[in-house]
Each structure stands twice: as structure tokens, then as C-alpha cells.
Backbone atoms as SQL, in Angstrom:
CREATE TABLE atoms (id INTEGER PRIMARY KEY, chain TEXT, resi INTEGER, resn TEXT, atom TEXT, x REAL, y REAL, z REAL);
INSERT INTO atoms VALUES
  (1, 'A', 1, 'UNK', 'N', 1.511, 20.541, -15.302),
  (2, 'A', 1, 'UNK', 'CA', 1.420, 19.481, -14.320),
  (3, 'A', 1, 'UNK', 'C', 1.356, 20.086, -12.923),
  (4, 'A', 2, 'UNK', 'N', 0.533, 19.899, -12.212),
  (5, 'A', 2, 'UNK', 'CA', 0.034, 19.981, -10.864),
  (6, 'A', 2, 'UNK', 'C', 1.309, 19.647, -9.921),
  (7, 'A', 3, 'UNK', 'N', 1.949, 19.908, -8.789),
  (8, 'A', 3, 'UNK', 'CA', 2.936, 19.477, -7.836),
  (9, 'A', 3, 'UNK', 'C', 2.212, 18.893, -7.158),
  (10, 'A', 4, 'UNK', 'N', 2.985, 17.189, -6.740),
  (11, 'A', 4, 'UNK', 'CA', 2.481, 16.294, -6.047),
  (12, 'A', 4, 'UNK', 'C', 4.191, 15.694, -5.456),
  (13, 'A', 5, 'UNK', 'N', 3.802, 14.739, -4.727),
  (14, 'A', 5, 'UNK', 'CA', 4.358, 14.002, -3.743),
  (15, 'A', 5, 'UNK', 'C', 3.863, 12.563, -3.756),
  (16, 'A', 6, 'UNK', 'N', 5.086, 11.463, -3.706),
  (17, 'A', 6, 'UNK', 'CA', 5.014, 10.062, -4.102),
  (18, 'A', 6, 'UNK', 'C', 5.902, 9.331, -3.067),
  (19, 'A', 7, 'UNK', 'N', 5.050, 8.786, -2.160),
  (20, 'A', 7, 'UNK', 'CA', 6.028, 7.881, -1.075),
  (21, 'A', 7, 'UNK', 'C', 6.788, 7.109, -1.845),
  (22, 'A', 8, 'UNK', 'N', 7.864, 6.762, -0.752),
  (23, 'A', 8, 'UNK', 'CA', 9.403, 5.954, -1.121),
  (24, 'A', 8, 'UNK', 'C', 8.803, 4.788, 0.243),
  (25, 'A', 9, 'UNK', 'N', 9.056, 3.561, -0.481),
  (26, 'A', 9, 'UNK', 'CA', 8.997, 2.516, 0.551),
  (27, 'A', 9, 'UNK', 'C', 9.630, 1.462, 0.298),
  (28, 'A', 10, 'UNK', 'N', 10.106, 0.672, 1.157),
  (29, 'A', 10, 'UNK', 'CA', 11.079, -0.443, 0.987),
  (30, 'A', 10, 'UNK', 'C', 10.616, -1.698, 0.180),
  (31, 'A', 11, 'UNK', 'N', 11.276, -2.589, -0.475),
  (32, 'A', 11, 'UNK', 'CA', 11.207, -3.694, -0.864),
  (33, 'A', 11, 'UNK', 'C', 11.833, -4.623, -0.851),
  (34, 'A', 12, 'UNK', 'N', 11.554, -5.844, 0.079),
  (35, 'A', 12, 'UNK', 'CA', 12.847, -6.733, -0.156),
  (36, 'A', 12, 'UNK', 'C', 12.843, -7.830, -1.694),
  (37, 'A', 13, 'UNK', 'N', 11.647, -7.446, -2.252),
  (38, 'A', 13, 'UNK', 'CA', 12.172, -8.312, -3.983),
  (39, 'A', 13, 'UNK', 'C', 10.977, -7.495, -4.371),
  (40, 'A', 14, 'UNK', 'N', 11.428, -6.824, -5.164),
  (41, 'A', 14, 'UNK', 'CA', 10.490, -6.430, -6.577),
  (42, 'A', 14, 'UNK', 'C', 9.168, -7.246, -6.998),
  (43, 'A', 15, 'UNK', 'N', 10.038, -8.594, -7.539),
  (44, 'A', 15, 'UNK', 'CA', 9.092, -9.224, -8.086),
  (45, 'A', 15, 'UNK', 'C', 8.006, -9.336, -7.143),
  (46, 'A', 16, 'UNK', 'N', 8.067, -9.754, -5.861),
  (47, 'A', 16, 'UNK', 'CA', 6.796, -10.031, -4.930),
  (48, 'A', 16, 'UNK', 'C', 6.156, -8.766, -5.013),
  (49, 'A', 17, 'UNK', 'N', 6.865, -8.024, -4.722),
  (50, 'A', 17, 'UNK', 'CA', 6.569, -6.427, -4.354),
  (51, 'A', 17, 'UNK', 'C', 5.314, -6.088, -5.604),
  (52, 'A', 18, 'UNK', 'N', 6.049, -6.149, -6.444),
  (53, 'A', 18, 'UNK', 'CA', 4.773, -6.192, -7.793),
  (54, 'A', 18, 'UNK', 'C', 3.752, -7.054, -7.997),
  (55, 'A', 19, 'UNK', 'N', 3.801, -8.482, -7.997),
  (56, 'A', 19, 'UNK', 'CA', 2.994, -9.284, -7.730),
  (57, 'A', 19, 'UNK', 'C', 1.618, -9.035, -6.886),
  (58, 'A', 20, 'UNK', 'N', 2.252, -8.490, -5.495),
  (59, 'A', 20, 'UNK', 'CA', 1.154, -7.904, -4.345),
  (60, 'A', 20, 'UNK', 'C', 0.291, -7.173, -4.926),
  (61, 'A', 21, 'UNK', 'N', 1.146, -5.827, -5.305),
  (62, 'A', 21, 'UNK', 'CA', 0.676, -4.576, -5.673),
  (63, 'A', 21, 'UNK', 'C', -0.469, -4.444, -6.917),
  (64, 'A', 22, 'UNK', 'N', -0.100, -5.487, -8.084),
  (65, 'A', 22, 'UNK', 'CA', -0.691, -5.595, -9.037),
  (66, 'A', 22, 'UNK', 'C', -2.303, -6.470, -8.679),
  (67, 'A', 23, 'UNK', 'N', -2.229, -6.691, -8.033),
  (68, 'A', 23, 'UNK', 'CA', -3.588, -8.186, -7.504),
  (69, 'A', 23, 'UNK', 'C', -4.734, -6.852, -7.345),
  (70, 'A', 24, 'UNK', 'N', -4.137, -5.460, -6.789),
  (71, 'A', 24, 'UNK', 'CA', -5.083, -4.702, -6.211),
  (72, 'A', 24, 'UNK', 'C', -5.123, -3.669, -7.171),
  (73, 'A', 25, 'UNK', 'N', -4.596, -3.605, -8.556),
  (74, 'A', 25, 'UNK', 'CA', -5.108, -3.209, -9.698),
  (75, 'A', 25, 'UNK', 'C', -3.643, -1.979, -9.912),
  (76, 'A', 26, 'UNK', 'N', -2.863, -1.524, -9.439),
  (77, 'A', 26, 'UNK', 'CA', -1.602, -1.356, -9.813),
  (78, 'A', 26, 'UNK', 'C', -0.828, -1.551, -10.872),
  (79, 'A', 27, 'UNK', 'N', -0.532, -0.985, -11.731),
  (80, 'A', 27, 'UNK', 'CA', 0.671, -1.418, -12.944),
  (81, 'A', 27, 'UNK', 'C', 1.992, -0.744, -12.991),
  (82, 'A', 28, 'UNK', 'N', 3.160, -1.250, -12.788),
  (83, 'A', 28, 'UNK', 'CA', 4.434, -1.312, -12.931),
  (84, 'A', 28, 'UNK', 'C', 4.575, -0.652, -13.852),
  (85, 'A', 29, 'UNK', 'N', 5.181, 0.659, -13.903),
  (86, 'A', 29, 'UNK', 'CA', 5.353, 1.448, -14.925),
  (87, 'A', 29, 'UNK', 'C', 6.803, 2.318, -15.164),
  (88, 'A', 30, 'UNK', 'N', 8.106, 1.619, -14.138),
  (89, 'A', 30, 'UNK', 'CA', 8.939, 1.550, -13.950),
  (90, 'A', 30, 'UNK', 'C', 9.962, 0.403, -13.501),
  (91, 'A', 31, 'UNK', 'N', 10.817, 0.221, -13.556),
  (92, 'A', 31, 'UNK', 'CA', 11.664, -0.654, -12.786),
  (93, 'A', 31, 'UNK', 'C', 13.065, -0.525, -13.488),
  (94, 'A', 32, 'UNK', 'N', 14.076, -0.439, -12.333),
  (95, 'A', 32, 'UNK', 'CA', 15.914, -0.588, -12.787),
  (96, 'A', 32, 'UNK', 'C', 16.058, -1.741, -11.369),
  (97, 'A', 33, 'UNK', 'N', 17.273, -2.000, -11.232),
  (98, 'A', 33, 'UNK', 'CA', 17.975, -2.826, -10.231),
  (99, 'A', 33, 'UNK', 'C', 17.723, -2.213, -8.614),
  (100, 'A', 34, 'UNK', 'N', 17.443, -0.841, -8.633),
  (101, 'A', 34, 'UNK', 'CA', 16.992, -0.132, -7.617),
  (102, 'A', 34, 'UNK', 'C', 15.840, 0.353, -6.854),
  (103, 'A', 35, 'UNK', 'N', 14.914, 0.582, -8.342),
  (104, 'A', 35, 'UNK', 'CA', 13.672, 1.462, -8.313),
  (105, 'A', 35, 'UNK', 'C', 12.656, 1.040, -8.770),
  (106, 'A', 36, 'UNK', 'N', 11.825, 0.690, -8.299),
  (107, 'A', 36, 'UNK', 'CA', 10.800, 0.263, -9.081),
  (108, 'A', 36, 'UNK', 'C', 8.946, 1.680, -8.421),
  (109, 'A', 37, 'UNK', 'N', 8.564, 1.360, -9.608),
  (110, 'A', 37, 'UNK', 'CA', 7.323, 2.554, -9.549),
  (111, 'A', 37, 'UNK', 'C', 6.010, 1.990, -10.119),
  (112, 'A', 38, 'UNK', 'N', 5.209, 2.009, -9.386),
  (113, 'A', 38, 'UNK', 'CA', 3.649, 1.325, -9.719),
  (114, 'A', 38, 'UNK', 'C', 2.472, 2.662, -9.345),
  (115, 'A', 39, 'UNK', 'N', 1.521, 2.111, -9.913),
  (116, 'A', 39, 'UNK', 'CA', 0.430, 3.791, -10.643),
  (117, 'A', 39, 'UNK', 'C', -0.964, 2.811, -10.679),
  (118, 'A', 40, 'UNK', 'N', -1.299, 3.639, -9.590),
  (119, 'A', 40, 'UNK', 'CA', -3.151, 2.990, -9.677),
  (120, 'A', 40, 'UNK', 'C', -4.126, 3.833, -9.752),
  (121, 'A', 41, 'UNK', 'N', -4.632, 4.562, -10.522),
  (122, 'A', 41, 'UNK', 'CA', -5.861, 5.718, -10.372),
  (123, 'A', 41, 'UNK', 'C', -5.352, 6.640, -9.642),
  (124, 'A', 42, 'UNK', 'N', -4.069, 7.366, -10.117),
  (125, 'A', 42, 'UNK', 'CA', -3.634, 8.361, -10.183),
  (126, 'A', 42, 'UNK', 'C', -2.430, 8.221, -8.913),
  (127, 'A', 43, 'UNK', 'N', -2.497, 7.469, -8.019),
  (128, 'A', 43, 'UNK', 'CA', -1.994, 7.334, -6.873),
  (129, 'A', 43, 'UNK', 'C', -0.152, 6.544, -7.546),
  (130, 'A', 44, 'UNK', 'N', 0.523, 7.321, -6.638),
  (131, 'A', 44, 'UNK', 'CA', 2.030, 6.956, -7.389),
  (132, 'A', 44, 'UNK', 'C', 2.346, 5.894, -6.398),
  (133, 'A', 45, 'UNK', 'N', 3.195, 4.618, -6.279),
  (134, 'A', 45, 'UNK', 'CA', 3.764, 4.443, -5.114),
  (135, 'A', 45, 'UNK', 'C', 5.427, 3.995, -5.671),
  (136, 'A', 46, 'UNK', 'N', 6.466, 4.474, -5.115),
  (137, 'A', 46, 'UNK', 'CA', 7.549, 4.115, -5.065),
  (138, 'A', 46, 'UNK', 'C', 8.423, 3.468, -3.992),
  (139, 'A', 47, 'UNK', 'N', 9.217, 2.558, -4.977),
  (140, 'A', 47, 'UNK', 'CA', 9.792, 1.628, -4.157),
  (141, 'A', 47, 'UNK', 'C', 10.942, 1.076, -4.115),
  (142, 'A', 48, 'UNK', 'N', 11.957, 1.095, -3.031),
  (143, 'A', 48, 'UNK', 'CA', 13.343, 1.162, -3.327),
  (144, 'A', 48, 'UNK', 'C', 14.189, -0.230, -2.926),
  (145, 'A', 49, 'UNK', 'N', 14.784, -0.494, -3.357),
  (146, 'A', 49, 'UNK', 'CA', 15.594, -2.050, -3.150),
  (147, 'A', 49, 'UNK', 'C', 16.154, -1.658, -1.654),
  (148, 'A', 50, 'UNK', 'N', 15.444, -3.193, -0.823),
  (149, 'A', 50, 'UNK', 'CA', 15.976, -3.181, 0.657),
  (150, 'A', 50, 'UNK', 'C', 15.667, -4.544, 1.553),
  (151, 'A', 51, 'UNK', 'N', 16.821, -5.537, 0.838),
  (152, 'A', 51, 'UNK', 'CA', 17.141, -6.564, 0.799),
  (153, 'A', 51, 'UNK', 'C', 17.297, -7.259, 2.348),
  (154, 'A', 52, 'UNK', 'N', 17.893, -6.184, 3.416),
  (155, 'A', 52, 'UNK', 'CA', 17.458, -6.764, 4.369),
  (156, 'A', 52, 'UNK', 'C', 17.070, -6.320, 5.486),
  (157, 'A', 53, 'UNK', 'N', 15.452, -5.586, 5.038),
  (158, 'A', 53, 'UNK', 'CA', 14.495, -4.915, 5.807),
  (159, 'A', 53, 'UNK', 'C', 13.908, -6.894, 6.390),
  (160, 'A', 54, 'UNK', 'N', 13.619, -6.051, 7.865),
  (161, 'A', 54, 'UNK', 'CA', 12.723, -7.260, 8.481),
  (162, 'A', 54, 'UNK', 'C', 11.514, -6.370, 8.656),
  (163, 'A', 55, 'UNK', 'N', 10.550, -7.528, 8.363),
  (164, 'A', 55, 'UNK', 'CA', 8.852, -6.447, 7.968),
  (165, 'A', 55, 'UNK', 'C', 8.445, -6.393, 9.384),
  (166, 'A', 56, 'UNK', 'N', 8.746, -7.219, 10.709),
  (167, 'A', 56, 'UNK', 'CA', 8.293, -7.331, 11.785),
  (168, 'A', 56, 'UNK', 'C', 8.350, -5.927, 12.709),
  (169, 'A', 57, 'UNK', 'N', 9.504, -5.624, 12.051),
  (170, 'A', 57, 'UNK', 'CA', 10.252, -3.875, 12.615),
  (171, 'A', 57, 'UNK', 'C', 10.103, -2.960, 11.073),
  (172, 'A', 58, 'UNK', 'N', 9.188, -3.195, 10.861),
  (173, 'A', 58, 'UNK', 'CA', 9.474, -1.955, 9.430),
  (174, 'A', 58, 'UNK', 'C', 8.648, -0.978, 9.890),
  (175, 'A', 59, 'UNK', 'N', 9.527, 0.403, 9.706),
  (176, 'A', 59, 'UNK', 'CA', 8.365, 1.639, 10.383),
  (177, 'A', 59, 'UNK', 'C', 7.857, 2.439, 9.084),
  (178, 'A', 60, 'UNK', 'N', 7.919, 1.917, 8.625),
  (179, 'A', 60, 'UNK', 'CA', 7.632, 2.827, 6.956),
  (180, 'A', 60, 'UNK', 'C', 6.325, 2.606, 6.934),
  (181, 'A', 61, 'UNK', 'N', 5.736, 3.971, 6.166),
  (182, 'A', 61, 'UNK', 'CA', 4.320, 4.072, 6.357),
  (183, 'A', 61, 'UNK', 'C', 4.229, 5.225, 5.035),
  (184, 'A', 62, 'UNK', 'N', 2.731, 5.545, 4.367),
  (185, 'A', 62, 'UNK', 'CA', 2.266, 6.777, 3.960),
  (186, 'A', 62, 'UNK', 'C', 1.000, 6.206, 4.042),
  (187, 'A', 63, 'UNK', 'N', 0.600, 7.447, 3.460),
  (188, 'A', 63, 'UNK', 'CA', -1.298, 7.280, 3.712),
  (189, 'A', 63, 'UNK', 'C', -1.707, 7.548, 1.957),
  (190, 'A', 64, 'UNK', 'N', -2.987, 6.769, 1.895),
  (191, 'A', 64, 'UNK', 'CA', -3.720, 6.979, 0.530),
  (192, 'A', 64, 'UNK', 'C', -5.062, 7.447, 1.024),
  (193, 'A', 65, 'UNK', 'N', -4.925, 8.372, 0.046),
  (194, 'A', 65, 'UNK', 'CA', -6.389, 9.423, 0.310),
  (195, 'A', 65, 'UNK', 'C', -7.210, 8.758, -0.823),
  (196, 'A', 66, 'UNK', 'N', -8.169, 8.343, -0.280),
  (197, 'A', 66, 'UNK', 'CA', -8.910, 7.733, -1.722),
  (198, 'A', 66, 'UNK', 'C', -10.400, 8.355, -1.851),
  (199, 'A', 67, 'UNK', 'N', -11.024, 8.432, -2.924),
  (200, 'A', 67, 'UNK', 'CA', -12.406, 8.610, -2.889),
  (201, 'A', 67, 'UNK', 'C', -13.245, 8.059, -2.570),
  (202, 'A', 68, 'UNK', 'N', -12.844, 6.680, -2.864),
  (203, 'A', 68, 'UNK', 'CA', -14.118, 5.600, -2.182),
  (204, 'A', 68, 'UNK', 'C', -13.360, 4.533, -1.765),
  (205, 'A', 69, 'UNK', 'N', -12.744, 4.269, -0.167),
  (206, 'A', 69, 'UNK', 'CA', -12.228, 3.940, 0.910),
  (207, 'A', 69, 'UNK', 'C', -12.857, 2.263, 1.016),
  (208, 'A', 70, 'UNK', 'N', -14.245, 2.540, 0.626),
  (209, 'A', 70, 'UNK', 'CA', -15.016, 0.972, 0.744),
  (210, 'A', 70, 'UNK', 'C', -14.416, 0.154, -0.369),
  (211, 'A', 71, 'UNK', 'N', -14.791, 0.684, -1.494),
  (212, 'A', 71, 'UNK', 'CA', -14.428, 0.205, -3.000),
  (213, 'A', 71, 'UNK', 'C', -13.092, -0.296, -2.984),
  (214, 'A', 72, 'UNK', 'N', -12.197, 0.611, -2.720),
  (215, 'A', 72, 'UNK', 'CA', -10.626, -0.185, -2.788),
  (216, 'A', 72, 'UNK', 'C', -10.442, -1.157, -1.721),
  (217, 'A', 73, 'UNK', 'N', -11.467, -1.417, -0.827),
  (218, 'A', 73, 'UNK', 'CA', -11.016, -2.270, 0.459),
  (219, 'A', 73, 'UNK', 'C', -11.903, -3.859, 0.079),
  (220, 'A', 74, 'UNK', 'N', -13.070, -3.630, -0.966),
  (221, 'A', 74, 'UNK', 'CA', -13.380, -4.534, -1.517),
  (222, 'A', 74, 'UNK', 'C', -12.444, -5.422, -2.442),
  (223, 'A', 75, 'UNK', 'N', -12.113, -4.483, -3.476),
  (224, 'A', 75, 'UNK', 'CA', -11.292, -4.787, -4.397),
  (225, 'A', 75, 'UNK', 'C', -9.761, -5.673, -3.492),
  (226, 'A', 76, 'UNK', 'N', -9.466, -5.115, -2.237),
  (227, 'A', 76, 'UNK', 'CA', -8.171, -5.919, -1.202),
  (228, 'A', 76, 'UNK', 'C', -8.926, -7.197, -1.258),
  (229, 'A', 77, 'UNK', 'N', -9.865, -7.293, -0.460),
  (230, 'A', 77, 'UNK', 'CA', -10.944, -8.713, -0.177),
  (231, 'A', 77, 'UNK', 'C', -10.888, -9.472, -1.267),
  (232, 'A', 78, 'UNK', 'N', -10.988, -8.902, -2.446),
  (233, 'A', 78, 'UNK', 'CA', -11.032, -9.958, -3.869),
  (234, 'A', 78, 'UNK', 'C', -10.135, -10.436, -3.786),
  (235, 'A', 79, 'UNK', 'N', -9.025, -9.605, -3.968),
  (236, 'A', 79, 'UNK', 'CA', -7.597, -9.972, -3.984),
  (237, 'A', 79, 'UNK', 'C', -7.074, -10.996, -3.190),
  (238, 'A', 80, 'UNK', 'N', -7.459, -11.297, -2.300),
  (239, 'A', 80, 'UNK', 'CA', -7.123, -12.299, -0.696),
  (240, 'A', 80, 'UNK', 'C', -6.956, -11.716, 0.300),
  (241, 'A', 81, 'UNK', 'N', -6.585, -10.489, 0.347),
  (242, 'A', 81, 'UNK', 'CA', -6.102, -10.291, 1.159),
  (243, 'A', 81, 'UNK', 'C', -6.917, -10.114, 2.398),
  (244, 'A', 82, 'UNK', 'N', -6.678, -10.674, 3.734),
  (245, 'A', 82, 'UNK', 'CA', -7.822, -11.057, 4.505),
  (246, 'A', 82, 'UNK', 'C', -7.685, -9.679, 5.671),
  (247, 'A', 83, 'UNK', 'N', -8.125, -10.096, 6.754),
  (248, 'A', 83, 'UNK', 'CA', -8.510, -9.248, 8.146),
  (249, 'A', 83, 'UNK', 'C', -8.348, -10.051, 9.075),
  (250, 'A', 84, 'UNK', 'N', -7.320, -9.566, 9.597),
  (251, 'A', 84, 'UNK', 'CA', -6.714, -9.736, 10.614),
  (252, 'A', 84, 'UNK', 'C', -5.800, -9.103, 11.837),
  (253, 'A', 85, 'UNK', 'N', -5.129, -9.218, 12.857),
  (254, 'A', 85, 'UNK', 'CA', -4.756, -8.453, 13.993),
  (255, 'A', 85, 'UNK', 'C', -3.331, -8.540, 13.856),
  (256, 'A', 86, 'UNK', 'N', -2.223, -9.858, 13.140),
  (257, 'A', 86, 'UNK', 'CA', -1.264, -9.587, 13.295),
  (258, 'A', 86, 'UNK', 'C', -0.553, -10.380, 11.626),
  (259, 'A', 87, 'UNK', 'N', 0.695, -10.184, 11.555),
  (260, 'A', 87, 'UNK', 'CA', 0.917, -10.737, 10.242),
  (261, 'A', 87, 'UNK', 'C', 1.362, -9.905, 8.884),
  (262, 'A', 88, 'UNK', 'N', 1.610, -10.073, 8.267),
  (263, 'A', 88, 'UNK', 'CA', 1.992, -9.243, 7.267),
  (264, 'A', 88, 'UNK', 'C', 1.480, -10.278, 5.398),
  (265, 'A', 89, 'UNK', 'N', 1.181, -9.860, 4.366),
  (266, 'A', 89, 'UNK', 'CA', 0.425, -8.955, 4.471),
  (267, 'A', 89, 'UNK', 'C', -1.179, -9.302, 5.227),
  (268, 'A', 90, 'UNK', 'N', -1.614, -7.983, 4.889),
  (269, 'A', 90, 'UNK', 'CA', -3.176, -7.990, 5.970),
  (270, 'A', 90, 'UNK', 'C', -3.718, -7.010, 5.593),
  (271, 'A', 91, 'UNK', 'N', -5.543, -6.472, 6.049),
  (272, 'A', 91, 'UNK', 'CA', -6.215, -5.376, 5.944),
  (273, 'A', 91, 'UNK', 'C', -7.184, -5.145, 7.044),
  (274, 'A', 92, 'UNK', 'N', -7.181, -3.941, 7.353),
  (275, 'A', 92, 'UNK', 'CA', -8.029, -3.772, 8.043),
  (276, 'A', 92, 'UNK', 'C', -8.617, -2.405, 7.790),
  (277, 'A', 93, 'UNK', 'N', -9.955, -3.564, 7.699),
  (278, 'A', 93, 'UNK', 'CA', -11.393, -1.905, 7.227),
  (279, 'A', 93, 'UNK', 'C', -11.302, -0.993, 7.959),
  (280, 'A', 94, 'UNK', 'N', -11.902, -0.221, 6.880),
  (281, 'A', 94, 'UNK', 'CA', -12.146, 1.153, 7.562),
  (282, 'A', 94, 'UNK', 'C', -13.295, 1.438, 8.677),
  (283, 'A', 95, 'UNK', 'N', -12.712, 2.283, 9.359),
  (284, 'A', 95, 'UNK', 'CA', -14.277, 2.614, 10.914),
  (285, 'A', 95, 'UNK', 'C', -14.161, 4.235, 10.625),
  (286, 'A', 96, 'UNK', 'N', -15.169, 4.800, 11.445),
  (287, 'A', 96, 'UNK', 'CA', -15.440, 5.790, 11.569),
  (288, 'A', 96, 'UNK', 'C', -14.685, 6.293, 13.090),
  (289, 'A', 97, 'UNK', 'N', -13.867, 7.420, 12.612),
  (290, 'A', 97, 'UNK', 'CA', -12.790, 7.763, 13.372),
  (291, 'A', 97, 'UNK', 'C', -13.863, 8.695, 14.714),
  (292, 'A', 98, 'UNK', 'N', -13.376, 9.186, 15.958),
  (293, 'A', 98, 'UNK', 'CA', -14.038, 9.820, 16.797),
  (294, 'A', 98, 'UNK', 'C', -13.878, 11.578, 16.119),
  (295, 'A', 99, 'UNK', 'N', -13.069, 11.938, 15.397),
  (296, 'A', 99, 'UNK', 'CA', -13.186, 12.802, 14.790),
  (297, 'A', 99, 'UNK', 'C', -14.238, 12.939, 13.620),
  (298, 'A', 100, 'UNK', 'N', -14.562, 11.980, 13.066),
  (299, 'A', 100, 'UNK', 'CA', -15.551, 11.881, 11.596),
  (300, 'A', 100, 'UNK', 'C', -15.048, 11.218, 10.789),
  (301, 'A', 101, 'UNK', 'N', -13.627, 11.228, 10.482),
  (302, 'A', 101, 'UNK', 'CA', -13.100, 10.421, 9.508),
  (303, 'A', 101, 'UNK', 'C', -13.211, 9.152, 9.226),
  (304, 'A', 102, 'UNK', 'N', -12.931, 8.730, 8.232),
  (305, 'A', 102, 'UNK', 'CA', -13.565, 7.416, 7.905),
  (306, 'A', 102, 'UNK', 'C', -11.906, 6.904, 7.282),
  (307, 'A', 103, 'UNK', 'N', -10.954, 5.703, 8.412),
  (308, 'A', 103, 'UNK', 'CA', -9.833, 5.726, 7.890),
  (309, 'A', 103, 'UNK', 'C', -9.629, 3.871, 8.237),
  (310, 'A', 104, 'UNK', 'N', -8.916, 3.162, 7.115),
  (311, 'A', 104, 'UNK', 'CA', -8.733, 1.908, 7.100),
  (312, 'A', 104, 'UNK', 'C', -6.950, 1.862, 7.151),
  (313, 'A', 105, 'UNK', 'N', -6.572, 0.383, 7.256),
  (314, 'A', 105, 'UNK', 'CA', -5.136, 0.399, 6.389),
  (315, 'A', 105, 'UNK', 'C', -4.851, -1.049, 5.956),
  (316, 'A', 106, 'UNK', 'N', -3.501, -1.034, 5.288),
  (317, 'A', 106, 'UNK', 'CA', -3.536, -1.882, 4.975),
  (318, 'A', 106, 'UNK', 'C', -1.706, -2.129, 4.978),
  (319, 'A', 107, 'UNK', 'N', -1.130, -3.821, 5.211),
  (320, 'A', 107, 'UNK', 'CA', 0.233, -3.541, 5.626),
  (321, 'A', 107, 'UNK', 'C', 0.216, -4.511, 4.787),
  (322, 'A', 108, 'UNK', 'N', 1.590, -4.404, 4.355),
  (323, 'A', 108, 'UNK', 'CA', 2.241, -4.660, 2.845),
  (324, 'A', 108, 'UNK', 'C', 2.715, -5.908, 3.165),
  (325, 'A', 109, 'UNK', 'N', 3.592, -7.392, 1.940),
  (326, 'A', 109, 'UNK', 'CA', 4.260, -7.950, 2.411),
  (327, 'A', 109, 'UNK', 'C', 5.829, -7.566, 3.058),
  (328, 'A', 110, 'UNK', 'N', 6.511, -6.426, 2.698),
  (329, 'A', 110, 'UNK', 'CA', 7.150, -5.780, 3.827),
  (330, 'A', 110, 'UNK', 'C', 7.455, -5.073, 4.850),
  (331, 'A', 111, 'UNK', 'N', 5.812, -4.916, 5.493),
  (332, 'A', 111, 'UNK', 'CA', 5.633, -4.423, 6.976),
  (333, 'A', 111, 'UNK', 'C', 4.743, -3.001, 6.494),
  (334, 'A', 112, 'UNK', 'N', 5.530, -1.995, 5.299),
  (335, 'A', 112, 'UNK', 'CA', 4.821, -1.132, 5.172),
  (336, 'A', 112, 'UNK', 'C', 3.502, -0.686, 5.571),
  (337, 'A', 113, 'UNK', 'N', 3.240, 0.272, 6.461),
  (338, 'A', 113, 'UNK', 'CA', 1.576, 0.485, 6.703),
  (339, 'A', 113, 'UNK', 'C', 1.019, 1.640, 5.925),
  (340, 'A', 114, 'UNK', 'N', 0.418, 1.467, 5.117),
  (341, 'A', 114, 'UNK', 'CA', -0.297, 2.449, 4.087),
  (342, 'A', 114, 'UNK', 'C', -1.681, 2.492, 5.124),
  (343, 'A', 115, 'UNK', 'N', -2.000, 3.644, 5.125),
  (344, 'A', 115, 'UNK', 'CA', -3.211, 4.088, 6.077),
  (345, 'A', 115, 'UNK', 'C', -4.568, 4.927, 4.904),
  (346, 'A', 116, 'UNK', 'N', -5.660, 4.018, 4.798),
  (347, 'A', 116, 'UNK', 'CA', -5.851, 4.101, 3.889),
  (348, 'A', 116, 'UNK', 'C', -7.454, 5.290, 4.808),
  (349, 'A', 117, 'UNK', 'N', -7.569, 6.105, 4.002),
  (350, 'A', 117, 'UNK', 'CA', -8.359, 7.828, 4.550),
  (351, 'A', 117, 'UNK', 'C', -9.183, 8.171, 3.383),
  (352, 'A', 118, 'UNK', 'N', -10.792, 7.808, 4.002),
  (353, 'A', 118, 'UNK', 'CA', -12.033, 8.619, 2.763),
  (354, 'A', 118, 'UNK', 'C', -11.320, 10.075, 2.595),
  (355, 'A', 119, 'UNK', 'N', -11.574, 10.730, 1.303),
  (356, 'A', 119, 'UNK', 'CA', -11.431, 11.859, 1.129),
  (357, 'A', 119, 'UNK', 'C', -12.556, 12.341, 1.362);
């Protein structure tokens, strides 16, 4: 097995937390009273009981390196999830960075900002 690294991010209920996560093709492949762990095309995300995070102030963040940046931002759009400037959850497409990069994100129903980066 290859060494990797799996963000830790807050949740104030599981169940939503999964609900979200799963719409965008995610499966729950863990859960205790504490921990819960979801797995989408290889990408890990973990998630820890935090009952009274306010999402308005949540600074929690990681980034997903994806291969095709458009494709998973379609697949958000199916899902509902719309585009917009403020709010939680939300997405916003990807642009072409002044460096070259090509980077979107997307913020969770608990504030989380996953910053979503073409590989």
C-alpha cells in the first residue's frame, strides 16, 4: 500500500453529513458515534463528530486533486447543488487560475471548503 493522507473535517450530524456526501457519488464505508469515513474514486474523506461547529465561522478546509475537475463539478450540478456567492452548502466552478491552474470549490453543509484542483 502506497502512503497517503485523508482530511479530518467536522460534522454536526452524520446522517446529513452522509446524505450530502453520497448525492455526489460517495459511499460510507465507516461509521461509530464519533467517526464516520466516506470513499469516492479513491479519494478518502473523514469526519469527526462536532455538534456545535457554526458553519458561518468554520475554517476547515482540504483540497481534492481530481482528474477531471469539470466532470465532478457536473456530477455537484446534478446533485443540486447550485452556484452561488454566499451560503452553505454551494459550488463554485472551476476558472483558470493566473498561474495555469485550473481550481474550483465547493463548501459543505458545515462550512467546510474543499478546494477542488485539475490534476
Amino acid at each position: 500500500m502506497s502512503s497517503y493522507a485523508t482530511p479530518n473535517l467536522p460534522s454536526r450530524c452524520f446522517d446529513v453529513t452522509s446524505r450530502f456526501y453520497t448525492r455526489l457519488g460517495f459511499v460510507e464505508t465507516w461509521r461509530d458515534d464519533d467517526w464516520m469515513i466516506l470513499e469516492w474514486e479513491g479519494i478518502v474523506l473523514e469526519f469527526f463528530s462536532h455538534h456545535e461547529l457554526d458553519p458561518l465561522t468554520s475554517w476547515f478546509s482540504c483540497c481534492l486533486r481530481l482528474d477531471d475537475i469539470d466532470a465532478f463539478c457536473a456530477l455537484c450540478k446534478t446533485a443540486g447543488l447550485s452556484e452561488k456567492n454566499d451560503g452553505h452548502p454551494r459550488l463554485h466552478s472551476p476558472t483558470i487560475e493566473a498561474w495555469g491552474g485550473k481550481i474550483g470549490a465547493l463548501i459543505d453543509p458545515d462550512g467546510s471548503l474543499l478546494r477542488l484542483i485539475q490534476n
